[in-house]
N, C-alpha and C positions, 0 to 999 in steps of 0.2 A: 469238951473242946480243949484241947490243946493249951497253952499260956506262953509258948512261943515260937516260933519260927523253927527253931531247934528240934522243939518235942511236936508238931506238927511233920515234919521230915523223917523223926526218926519213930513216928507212930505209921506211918507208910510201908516202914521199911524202905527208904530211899538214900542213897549216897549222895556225899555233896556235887560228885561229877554228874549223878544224874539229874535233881536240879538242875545244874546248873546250862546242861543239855536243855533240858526241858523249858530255860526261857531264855536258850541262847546268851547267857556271860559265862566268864572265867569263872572257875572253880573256887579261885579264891576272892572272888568278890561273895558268893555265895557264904561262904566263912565270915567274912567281913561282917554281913546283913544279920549271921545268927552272931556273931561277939557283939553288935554294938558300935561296932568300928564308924561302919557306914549303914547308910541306911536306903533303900530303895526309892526312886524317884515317884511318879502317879503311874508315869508309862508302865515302870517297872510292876509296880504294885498289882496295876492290872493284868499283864504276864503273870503273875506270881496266883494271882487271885482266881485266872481262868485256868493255869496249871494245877491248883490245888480244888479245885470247883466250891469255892469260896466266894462270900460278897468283899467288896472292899474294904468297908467297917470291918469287919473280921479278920481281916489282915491286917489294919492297922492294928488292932488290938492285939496281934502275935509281936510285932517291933518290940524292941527293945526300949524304956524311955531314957529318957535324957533330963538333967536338971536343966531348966530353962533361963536357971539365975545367970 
């Protein structure tokens, strides 16, 4: 399995335009989601998760994390 969003995309072989096609956002939010920047909403998640034929826990775990302090 994958360890993130990034190497889940580019073990596909998939472009970020294509993602990004594939659950309808900008190109560059999809860039955003693999840096870190931003992060996807539930809706999204679930787009993301039915695009990639993943569970939700399984996508959570590609995100990127965040210090919480």
């Amino acid at each position: 399995m994958p360890s993130s969003l990034r190497e889940l995309r580019e073990s596909r072989g998939l472009s970020f335009a294509q993602v990004a096609v594939g659950v309808d956002v900008a190109e560059v939010t999809v860039r955003n989601w693999e840096s870190g920047f931003r992060h996807p909403g539930l809706r999204m998640l679930r787009k993301l998760s039915a695009f990639y034929g993943l569970r939700l826990d399984q996508m959570d775990d590609l995100l990127p994390k965040t210090d919480a302090s």
